[in-house]
C-alpha positions in Angstrom: 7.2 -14.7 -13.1 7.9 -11.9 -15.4 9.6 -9.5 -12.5 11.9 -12.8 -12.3 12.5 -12.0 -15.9 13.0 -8.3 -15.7 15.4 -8.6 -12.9 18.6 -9.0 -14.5 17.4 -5.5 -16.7 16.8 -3.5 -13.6 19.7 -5.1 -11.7 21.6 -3.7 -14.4 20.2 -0.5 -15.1 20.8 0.1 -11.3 24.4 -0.4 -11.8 24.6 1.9 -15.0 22.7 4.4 -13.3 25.0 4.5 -9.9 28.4 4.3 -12.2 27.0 7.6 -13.9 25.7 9.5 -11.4 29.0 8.7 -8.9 31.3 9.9 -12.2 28.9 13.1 -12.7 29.3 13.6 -9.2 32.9 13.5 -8.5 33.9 15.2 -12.2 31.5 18.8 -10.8 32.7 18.6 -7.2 36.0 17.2 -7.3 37.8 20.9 -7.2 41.8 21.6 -6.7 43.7 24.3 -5.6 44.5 26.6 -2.2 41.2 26.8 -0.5 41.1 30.2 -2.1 41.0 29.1 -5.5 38.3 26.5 -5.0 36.0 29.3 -3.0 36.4 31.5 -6.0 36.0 28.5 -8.7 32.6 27.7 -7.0 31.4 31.3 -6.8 31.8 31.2 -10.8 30.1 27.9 -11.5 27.5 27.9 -8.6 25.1 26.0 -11.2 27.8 23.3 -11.4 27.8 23.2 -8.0 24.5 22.5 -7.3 24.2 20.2 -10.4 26.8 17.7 -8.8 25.1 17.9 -5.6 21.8 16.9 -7.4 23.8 13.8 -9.0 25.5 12.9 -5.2 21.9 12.8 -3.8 20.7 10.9 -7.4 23.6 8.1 -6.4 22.4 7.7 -2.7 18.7 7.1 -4.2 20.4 4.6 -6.4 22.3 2.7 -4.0 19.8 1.8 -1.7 17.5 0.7 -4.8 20.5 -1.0 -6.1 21.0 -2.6 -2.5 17.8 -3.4 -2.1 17.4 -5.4 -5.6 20.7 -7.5 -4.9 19.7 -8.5 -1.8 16.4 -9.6 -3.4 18.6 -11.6 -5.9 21.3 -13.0 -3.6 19.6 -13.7 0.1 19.0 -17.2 -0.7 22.6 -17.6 -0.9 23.7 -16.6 2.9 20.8 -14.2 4.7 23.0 -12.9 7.1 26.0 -12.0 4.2 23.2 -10.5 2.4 21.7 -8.3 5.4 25.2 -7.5 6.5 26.1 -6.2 2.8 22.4 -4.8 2.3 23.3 -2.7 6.3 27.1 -1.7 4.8 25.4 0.2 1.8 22.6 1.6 3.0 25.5 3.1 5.8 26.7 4.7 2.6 23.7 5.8 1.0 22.9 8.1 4.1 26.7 9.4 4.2 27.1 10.5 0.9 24.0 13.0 1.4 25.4 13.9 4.8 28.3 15.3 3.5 26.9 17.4 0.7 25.7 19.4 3.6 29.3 20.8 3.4 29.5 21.3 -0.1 25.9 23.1 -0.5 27.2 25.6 2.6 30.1 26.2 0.3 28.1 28.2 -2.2 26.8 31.2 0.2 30.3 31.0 1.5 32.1 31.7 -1.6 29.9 34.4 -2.1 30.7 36.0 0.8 34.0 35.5 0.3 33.8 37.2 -3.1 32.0 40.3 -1.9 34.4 40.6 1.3 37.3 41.3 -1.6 38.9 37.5 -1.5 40.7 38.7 1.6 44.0 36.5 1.7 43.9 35.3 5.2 40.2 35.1 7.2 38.0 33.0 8.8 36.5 32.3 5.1 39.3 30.1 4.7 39.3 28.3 7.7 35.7 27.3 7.5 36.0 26.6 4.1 38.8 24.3 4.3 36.3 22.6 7.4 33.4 22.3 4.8 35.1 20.4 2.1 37.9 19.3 3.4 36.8 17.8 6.2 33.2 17.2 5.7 32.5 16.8 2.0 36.0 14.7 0.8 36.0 12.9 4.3 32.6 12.1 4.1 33.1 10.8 0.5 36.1 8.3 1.9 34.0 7.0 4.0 31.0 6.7 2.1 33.7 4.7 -0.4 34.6 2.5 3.1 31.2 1.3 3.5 30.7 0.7 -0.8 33.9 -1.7 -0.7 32.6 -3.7 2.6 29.3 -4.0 1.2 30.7 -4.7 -2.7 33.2 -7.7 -1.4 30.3 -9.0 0.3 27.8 -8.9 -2.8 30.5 -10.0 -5.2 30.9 -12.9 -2.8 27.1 -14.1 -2.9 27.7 -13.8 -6.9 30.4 -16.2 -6.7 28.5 -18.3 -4.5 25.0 -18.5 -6.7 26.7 -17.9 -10.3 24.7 -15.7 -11.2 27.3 -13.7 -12.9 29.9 -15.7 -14.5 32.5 -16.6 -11.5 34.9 -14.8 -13.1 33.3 -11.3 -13.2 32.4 -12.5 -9.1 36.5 -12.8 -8.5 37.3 -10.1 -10.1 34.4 -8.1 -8.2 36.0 -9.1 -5.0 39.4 -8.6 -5.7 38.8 -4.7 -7.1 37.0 -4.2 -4.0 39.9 -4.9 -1.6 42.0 -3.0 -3.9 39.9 -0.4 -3.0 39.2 -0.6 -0.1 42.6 -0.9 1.0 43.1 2.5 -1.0 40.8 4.0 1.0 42.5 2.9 4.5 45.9 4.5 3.2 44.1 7.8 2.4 43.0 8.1 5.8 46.5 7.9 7.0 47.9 10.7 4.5 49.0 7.9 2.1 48.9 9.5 -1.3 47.3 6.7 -3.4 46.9 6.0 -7.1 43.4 6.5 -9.2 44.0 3.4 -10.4 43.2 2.0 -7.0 39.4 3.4 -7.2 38.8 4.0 -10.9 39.2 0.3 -11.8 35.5 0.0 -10.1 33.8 2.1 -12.7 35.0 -0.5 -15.9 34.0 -3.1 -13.3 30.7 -1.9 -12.8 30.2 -1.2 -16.3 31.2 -4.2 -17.5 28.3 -6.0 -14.6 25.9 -3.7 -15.5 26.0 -4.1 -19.3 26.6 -8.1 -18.8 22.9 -7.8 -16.8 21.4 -5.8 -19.1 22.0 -8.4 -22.2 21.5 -11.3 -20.0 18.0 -9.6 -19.0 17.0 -9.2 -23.0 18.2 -12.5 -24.2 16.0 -14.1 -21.3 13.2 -11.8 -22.3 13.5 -12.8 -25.9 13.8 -16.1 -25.5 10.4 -16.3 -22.9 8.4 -13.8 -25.5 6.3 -16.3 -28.2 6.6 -13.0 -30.8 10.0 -12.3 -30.2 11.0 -16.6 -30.8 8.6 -16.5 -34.0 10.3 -14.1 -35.4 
């Protein structure tokens, strides 16, 4: 009975914690420039480097807990929405990781490419550009592909057993097609706007501080000491 109770707080708390880690991520390792300049920008902040690495892998730890909780919460609604869902981030959790691989071989790279002189045209660049170009940020839009299928999916089974107000289920659904429809147009060279993917994180927030509250009001209200007071 009292796990029932303490859902809505780790439900939450699970939200909070993926919304931070995925902004700590992307603020360390999202890095602009020529190739070059981002080879020579992580040679001089190789602990930043590694620190948004450790948050990427920290978000794919929290997404399968999260995943796992809100299929928990929302099975009874539709188990076959729910496993689907529960499958489409679980895909992510294991990309996001996957690509770190090419931005954790970026480090010993750029310092290579810093004791080789920062030659203007080599190989360095070439490889680089693979690493995180087409591993890390790739692997990121995909990993974002699979969050959206999954998140329209949850939002849906909110709608469904109310356990969010219905309007914070609608709007759930319709950020995640926003987004997800973002994504498709980056994979075809479409230059998109931030607003398209940032409007996820005040989403999020807003569901995992809503949860939170809800979990400590239904806690209070359930706790003899707490009512006597």
């Amino acid at each position: 009975m009292n796990s029932d109770k303490n859902t809505p707080r780790v439900l939450g708390a699970a939200f909070l914690i993926v919304i931070v880690t995925s902004l700590l991520m992307e603020t360390l390792l999202d890095l602009s420039g020529s190739i070059s300049n981002i080879l020579v920008q992580i040679s001089e902040n190789l602990t930043l480097m590694r620190i948004g690495i450790f948050f990427a892998l920290v978000n794919s730890a929290a997404i399968v807990v999260l995943a796992v909780l809100l299929y928990t919460v929302l099975n009874k609604q539709n188990k076959i929405i729910a496993l689907i869902a529960l499958g489409w981030w679980l895909a992510e959790a294991i990309i996001l990781p996957i690509s770190k691989i090419g931005a954790f071989a970026l480090i010993p790279l750029s310092l290579r490419f810093i004791e080789a002189g920062a030659p203007e045209s080599s190989f360095y660049q070439t490889l680089g550009n693979f690493l995180y170009y087409g591993i890390d940020r790739k692997g990121l839009e995909m990993h974002m592909f699979f969050y959206c299928l999954g998140g329209i999916l949850w939002f849906y089974l909110f709608y469904k057993s109310r356990y969010i107000p219905w309007i914070f289920a609608i709007w759930g659904m319709i950020a995640e097609s926003v987004a997800l429809i973002g994504g498709v147009l980056v994979w075809f060279d479409v230059k998109v706007n931030y607003l398209f993917f940032i409007q996820l994180l005040a989403l999020e927030l807003v569901i995992g501080l809503w949860l939170l509250i809800k979990g400590v009001k239904v806690q209070q209200q359930d706790d003899p000491a707490s009512a006597a007071s």
